[in-house]
N, CA, C, O and CB atoms as a CASP TS submission, in Angstrom:
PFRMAT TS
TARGET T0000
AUTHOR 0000-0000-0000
METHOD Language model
MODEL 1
PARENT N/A
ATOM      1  N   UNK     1      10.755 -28.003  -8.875  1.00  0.00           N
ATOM      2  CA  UNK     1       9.632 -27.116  -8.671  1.00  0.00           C
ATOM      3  C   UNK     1       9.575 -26.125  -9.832  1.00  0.00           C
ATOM      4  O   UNK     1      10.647 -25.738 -10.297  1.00  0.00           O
ATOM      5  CB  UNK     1       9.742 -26.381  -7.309  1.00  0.00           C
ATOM      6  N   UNK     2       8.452 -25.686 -10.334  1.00  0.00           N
ATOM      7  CA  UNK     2       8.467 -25.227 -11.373  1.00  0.00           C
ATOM      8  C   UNK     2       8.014 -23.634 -10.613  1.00  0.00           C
ATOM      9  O   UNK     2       7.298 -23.654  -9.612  1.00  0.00           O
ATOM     10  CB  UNK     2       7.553 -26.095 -12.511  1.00  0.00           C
ATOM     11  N   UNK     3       8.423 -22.526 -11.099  1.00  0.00           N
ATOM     12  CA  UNK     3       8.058 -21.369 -10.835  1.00  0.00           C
ATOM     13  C   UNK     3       7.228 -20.668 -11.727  1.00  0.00           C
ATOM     14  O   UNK     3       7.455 -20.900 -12.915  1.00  0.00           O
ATOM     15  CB  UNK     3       9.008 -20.774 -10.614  1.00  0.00           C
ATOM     16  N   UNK     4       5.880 -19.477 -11.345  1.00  0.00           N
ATOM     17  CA  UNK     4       5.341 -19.129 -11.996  1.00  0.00           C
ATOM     18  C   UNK     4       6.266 -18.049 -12.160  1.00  0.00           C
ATOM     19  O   UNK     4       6.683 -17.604 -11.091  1.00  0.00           O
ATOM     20  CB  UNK     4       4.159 -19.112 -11.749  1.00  0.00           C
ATOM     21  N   UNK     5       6.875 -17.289 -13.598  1.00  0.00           N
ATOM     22  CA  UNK     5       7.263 -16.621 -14.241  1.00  0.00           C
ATOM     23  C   UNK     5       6.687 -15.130 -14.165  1.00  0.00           C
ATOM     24  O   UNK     5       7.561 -14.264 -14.152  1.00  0.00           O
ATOM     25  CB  UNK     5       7.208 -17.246 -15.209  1.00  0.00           C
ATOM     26  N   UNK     6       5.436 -14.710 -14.115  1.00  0.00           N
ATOM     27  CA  UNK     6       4.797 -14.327 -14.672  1.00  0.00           C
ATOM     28  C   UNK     6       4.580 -13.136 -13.240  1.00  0.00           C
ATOM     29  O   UNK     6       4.797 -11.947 -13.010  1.00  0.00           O
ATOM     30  CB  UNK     6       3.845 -15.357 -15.369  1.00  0.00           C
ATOM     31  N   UNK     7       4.122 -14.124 -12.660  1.00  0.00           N
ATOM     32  CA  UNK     7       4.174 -13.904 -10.744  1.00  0.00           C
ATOM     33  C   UNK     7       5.500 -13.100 -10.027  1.00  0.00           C
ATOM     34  O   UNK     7       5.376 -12.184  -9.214  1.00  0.00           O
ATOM     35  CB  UNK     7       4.291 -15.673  -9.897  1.00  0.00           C
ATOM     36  N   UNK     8       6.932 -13.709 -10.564  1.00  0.00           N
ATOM     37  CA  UNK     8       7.804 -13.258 -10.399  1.00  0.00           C
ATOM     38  C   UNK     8       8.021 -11.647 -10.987  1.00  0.00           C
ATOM     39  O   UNK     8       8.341 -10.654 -10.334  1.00  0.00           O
ATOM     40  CB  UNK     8       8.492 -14.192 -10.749  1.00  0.00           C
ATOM     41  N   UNK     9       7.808 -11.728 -12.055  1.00  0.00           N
ATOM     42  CA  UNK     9       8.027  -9.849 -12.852  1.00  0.00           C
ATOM     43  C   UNK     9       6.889  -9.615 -12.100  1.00  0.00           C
ATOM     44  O   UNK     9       7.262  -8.695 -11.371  1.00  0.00           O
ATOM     45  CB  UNK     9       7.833  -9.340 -14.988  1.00  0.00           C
ATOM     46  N   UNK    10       5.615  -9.883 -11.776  1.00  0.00           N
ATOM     47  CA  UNK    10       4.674  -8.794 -11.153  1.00  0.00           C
ATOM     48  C   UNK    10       5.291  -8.257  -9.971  1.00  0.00           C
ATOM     49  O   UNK    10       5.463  -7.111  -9.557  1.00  0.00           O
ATOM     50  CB  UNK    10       3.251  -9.339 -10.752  1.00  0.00           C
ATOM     51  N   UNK    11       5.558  -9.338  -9.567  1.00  0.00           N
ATOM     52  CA  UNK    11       6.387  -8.733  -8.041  1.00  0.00           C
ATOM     53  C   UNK    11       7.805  -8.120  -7.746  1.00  0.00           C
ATOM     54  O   UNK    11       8.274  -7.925  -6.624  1.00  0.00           O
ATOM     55  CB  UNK    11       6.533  -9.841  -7.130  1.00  0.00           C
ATOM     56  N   UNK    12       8.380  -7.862  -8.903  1.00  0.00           N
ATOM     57  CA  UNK    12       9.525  -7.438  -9.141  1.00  0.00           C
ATOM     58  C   UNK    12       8.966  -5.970  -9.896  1.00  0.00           C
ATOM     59  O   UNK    12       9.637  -5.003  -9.537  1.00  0.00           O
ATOM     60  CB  UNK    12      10.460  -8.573  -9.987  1.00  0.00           C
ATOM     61  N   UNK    13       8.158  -5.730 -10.609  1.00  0.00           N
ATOM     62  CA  UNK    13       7.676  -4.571 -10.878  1.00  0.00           C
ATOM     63  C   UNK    13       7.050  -4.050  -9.452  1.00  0.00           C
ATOM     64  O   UNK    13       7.674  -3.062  -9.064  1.00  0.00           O
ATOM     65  CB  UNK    13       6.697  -4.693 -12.078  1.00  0.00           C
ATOM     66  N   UNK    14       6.001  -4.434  -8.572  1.00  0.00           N
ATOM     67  CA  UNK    14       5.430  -4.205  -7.436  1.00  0.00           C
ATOM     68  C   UNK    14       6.937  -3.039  -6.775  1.00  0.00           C
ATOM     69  O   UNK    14       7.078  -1.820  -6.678  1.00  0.00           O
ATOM     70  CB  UNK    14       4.976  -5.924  -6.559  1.00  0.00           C
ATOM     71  N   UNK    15       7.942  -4.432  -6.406  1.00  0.00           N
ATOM     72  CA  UNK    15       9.159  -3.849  -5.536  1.00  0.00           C
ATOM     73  C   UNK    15       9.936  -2.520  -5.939  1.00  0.00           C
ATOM     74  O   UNK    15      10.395  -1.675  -5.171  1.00  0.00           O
ATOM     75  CB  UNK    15      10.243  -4.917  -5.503  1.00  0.00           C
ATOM     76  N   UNK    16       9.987  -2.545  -7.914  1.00  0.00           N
ATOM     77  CA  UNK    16      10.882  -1.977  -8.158  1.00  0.00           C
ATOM     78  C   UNK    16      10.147  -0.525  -8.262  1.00  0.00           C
ATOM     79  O   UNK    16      10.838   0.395  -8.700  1.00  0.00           O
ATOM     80  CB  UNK    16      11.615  -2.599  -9.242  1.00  0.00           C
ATOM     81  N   UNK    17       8.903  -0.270  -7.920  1.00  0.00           N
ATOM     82  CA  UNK    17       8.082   0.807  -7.824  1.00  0.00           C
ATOM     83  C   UNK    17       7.680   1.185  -6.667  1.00  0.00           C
ATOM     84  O   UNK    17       6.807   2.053  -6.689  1.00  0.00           O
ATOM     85  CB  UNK    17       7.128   0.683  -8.466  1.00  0.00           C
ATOM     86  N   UNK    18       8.157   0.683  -5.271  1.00  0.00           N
ATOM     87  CA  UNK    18       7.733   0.917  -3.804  1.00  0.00           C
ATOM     88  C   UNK    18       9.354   0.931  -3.849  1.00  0.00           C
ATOM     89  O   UNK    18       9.394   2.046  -4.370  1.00  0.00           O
ATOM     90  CB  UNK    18       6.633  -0.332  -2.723  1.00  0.00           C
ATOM     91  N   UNK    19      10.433   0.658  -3.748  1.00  0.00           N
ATOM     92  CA  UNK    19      11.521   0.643  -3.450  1.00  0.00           C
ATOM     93  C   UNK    19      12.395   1.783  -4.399  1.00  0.00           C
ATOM     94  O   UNK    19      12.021   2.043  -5.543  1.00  0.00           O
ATOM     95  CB  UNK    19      11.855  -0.736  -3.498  1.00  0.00           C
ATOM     96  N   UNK    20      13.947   2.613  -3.610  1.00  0.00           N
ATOM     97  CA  UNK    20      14.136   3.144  -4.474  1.00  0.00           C
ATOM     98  C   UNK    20      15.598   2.175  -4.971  1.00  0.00           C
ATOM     99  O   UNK    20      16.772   2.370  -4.656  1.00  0.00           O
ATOM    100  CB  UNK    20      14.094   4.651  -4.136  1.00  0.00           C
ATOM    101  N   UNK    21      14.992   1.067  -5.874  1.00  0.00           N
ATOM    102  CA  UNK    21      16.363   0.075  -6.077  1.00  0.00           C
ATOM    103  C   UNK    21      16.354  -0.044  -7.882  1.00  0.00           C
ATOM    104  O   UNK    21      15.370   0.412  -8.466  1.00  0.00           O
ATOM    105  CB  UNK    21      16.118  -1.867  -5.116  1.00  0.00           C
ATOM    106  N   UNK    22      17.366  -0.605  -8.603  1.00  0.00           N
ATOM    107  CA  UNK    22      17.312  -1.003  -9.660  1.00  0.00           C
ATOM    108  C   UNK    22      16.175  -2.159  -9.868  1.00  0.00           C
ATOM    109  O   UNK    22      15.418  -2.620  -9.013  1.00  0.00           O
ATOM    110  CB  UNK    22      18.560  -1.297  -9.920  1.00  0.00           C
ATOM    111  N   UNK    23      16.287  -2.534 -11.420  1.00  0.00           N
ATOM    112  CA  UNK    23      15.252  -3.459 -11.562  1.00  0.00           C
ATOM    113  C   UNK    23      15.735  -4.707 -11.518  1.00  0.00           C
ATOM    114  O   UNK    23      15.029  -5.693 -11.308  1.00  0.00           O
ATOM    115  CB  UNK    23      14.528  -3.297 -12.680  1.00  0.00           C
ATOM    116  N   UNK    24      17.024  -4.736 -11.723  1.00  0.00           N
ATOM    117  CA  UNK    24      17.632  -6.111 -11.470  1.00  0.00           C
ATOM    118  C   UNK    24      17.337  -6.454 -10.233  1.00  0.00           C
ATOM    119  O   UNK    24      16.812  -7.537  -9.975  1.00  0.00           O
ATOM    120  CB  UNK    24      19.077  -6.224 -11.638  1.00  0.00           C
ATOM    121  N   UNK    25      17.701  -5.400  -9.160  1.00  0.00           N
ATOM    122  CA  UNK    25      17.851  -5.787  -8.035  1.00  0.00           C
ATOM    123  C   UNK    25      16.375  -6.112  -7.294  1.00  0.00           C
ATOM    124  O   UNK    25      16.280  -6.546  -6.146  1.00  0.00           O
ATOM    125  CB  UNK    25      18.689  -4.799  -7.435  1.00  0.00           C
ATOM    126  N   UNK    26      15.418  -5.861  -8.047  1.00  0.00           N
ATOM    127  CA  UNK    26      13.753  -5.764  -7.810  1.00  0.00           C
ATOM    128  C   UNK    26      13.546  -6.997  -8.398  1.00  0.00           C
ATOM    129  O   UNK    26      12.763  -7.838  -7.955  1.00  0.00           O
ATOM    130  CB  UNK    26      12.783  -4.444  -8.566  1.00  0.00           C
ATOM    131  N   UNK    27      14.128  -7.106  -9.239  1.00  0.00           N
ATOM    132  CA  UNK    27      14.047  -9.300  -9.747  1.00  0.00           C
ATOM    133  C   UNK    27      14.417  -9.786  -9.106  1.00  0.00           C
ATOM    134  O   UNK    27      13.766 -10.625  -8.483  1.00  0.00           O
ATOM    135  CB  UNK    27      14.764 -10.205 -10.876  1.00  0.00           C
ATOM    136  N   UNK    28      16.139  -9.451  -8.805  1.00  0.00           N
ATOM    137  CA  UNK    28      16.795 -10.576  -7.787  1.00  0.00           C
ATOM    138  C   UNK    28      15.563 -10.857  -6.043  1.00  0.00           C
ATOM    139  O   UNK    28      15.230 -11.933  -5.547  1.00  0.00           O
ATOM    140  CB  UNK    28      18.811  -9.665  -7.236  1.00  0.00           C
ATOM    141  N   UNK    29      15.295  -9.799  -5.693  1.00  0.00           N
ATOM    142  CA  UNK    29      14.401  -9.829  -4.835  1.00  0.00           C
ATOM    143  C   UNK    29      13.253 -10.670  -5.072  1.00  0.00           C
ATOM    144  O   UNK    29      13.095 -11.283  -4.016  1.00  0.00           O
ATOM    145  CB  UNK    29      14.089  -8.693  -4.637  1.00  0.00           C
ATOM    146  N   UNK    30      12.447 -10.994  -5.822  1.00  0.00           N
ATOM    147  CA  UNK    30      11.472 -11.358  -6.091  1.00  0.00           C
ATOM    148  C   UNK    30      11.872 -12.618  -6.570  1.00  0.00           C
ATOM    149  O   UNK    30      11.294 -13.537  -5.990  1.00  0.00           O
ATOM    150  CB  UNK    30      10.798 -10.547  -6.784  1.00  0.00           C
ATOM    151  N   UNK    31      12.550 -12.912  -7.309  1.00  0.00           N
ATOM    152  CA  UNK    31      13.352 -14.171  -7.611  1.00  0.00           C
ATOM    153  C   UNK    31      13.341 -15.423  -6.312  1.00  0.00           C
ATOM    154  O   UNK    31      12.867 -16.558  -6.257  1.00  0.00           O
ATOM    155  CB  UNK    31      14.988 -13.604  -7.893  1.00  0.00           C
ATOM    156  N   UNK    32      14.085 -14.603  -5.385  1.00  0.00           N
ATOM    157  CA  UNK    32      14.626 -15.075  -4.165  1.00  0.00           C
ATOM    158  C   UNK    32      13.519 -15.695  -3.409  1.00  0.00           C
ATOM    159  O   UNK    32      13.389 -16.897  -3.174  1.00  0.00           O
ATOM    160  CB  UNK    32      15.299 -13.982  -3.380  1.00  0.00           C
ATOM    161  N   UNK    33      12.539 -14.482  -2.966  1.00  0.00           N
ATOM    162  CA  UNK    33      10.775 -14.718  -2.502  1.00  0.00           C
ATOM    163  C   UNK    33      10.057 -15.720  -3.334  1.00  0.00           C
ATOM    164  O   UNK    33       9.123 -16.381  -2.881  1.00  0.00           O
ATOM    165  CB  UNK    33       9.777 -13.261  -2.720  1.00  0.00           C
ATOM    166  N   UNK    34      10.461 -15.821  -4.450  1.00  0.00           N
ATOM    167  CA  UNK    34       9.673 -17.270  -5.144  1.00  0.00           C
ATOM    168  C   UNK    34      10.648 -18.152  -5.255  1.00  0.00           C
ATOM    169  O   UNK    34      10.618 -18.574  -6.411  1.00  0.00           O
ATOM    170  CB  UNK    34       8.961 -17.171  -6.707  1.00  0.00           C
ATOM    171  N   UNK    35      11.546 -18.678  -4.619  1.00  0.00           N
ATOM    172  CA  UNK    35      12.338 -19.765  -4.186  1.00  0.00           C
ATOM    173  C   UNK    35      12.213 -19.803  -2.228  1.00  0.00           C
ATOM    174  O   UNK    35      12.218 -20.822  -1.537  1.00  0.00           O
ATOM    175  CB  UNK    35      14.087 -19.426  -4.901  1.00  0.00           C
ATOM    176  N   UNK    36      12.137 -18.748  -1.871  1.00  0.00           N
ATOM    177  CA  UNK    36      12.015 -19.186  -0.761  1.00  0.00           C
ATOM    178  C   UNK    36      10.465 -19.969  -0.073  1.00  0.00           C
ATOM    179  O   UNK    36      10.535 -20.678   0.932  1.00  0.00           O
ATOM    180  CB  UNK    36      12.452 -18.058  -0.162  1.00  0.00           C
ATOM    181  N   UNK    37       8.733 -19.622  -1.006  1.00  0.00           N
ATOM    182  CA  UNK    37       8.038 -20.241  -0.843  1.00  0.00           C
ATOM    183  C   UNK    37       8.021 -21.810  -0.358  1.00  0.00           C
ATOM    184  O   UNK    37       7.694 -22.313   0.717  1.00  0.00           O
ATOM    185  CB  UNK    37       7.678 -19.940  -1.642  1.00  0.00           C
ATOM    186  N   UNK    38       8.476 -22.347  -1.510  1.00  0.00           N
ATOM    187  CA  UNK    38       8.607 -23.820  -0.712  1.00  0.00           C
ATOM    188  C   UNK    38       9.324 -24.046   0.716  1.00  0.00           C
ATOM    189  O   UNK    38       8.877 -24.448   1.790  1.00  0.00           O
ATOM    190  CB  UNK    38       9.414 -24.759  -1.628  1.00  0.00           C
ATOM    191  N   UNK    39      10.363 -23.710   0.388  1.00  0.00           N
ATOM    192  CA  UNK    39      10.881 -24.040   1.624  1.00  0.00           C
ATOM    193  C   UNK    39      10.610 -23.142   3.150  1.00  0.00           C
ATOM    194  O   UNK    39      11.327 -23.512   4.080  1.00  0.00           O
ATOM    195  CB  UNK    39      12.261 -24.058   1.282  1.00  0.00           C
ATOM    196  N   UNK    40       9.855 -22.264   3.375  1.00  0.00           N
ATOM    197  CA  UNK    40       9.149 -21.782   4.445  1.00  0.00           C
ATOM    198  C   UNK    40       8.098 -22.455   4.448  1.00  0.00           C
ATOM    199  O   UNK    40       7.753 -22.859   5.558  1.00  0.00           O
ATOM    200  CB  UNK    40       8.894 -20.490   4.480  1.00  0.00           C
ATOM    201  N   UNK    41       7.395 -22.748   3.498  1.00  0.00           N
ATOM    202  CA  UNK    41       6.124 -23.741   3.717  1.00  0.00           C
ATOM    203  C   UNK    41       6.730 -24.789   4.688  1.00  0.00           C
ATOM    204  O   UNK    41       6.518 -24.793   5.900  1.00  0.00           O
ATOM    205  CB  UNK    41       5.502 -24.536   2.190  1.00  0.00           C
ATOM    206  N   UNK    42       7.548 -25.724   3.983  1.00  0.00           N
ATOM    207  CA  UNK    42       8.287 -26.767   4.704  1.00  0.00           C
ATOM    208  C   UNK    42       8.408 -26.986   6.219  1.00  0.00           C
ATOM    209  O   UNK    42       8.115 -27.920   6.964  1.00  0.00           O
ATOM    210  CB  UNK    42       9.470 -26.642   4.316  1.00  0.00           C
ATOM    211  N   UNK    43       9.067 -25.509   6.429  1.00  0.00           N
ATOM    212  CA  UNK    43       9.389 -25.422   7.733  1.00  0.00           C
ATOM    213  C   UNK    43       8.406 -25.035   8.428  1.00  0.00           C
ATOM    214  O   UNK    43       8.549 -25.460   9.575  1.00  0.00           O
ATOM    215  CB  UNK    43      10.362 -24.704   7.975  1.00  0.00           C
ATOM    216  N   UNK    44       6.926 -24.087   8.243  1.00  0.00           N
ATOM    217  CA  UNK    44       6.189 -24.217   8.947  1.00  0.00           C
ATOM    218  C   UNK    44       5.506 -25.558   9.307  1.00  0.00           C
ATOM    219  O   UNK    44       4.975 -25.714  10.407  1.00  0.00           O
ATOM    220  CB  UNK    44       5.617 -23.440   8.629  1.00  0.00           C
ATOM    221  N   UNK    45       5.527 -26.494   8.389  1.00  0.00           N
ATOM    222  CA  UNK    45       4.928 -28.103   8.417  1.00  0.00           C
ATOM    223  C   UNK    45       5.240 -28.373   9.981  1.00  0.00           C
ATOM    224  O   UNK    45       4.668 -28.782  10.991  1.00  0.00           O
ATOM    225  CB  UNK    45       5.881 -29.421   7.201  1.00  0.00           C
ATOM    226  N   UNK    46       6.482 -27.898   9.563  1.00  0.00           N
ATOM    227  CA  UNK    46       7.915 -29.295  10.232  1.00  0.00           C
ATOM    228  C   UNK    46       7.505 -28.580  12.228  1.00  0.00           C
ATOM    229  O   UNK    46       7.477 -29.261  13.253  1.00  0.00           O
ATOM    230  CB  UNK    46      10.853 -28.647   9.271  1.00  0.00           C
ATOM    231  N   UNK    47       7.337 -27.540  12.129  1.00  0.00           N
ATOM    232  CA  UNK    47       7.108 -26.838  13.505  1.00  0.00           C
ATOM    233  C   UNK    47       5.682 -26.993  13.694  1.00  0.00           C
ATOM    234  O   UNK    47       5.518 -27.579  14.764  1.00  0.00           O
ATOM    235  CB  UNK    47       7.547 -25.236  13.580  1.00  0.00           C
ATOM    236  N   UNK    48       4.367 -26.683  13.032  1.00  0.00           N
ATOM    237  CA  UNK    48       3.157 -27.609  13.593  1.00  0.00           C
ATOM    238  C   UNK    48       3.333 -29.052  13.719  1.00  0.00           C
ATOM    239  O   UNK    48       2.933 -29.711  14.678  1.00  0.00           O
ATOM    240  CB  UNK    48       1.971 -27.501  12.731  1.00  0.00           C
ATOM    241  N   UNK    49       3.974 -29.526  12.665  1.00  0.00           N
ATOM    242  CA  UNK    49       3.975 -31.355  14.019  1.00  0.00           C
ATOM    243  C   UNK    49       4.584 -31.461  15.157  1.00  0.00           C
ATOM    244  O   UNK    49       4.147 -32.243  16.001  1.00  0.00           O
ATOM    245  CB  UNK    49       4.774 -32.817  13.524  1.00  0.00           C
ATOM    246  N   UNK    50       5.936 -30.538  15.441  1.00  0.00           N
ATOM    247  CA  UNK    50       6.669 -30.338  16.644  1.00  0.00           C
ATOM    248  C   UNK    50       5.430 -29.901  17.357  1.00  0.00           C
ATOM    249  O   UNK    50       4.944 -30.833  17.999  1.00  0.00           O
ATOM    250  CB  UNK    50       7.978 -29.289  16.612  1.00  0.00           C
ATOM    251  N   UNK    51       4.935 -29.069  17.425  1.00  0.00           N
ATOM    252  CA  UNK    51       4.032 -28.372  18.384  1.00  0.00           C
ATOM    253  C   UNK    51       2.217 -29.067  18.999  1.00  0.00           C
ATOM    254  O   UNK    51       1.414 -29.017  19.931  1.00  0.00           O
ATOM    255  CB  UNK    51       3.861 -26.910  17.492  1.00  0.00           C
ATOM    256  N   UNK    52       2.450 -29.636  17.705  1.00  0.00           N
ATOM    257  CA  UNK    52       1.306 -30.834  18.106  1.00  0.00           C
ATOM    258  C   UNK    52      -0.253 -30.232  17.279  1.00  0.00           C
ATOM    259  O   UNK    52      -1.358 -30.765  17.189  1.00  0.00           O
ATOM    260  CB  UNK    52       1.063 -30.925  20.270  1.00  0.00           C
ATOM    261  N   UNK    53       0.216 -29.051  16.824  1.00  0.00           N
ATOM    262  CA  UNK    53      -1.305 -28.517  16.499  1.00  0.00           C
ATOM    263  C   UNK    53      -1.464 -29.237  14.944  1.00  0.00           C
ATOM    264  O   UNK    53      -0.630 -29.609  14.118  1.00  0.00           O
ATOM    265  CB  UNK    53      -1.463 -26.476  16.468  1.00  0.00           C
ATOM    266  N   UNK    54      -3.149 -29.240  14.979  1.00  0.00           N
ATOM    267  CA  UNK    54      -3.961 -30.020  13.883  1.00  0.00           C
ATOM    268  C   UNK    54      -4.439 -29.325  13.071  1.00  0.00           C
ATOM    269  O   UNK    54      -4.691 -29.715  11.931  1.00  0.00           O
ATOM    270  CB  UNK    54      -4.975 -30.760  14.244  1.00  0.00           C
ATOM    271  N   UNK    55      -4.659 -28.161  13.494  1.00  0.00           N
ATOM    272  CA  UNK    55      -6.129 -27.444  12.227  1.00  0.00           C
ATOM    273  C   UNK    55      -5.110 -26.408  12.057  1.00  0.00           C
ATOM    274  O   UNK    55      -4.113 -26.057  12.687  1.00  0.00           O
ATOM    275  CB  UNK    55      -8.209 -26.700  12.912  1.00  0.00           C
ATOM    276  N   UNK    56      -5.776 -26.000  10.867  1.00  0.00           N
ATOM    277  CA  UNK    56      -5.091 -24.983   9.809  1.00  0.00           C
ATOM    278  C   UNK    56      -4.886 -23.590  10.294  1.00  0.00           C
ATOM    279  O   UNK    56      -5.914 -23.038  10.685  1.00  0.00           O
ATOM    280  CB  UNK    56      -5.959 -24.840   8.511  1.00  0.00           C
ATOM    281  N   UNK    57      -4.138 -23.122  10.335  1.00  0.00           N
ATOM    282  CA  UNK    57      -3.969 -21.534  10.570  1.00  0.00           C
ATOM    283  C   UNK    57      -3.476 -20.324  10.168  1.00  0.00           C
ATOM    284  O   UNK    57      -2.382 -20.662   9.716  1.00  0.00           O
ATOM    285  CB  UNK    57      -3.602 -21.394  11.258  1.00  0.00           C
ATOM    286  N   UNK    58      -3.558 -19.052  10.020  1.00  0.00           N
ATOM    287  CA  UNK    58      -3.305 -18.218   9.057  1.00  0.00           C
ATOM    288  C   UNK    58      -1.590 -17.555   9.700  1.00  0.00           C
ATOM    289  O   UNK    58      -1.485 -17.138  10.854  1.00  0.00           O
ATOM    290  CB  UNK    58      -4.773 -17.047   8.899  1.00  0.00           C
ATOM    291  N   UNK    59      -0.589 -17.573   8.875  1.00  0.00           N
ATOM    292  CA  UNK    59       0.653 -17.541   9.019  1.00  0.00           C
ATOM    293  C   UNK    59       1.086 -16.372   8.253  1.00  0.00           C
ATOM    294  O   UNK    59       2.280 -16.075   8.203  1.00  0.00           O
ATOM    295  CB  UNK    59       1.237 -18.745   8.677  1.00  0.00           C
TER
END
C-alpha cells in the first residue's frame, strides 16, 4: 500500500498544534492513523457481511 506522504505531515502538523506533544510524537501519531486506514476499512467490510447489510453507510 502506498501512503500519501503529504497527508501524513498535514496531519501531524494538525495534531502537533491541537496537542501539547512533540513533533515526532505528532508524526508517530499520524503515521500510525495512516496505516491503520486500511485495515479498519477491512474490518468494517468483514462486519457488514456478518451483519447482512447491503447499502452503504456513513461510519
Amino acid at each position: 500500500m502506498k501512503y500519501n506522504l503529504s497527508q501524513i505531515m498535514k496531519k501531524a502538523w494538525e495534531i502537533f498544534r491541537k496537542a501539547e506533544i512533540t513533533f515526532a510524537e505528532a508524526l508517530h501519531r499520524a503515521w500510525l492513523s495512516a496505516k491503520a486506514v486500511e485495515i479498519n476499512q477491512n474490518r468494517i467490510e468483514r462486519a457488514r457481511e456478518a451483519a447482512g447489510v447491503i447499502e452503504e453507510t456513513n461510519t
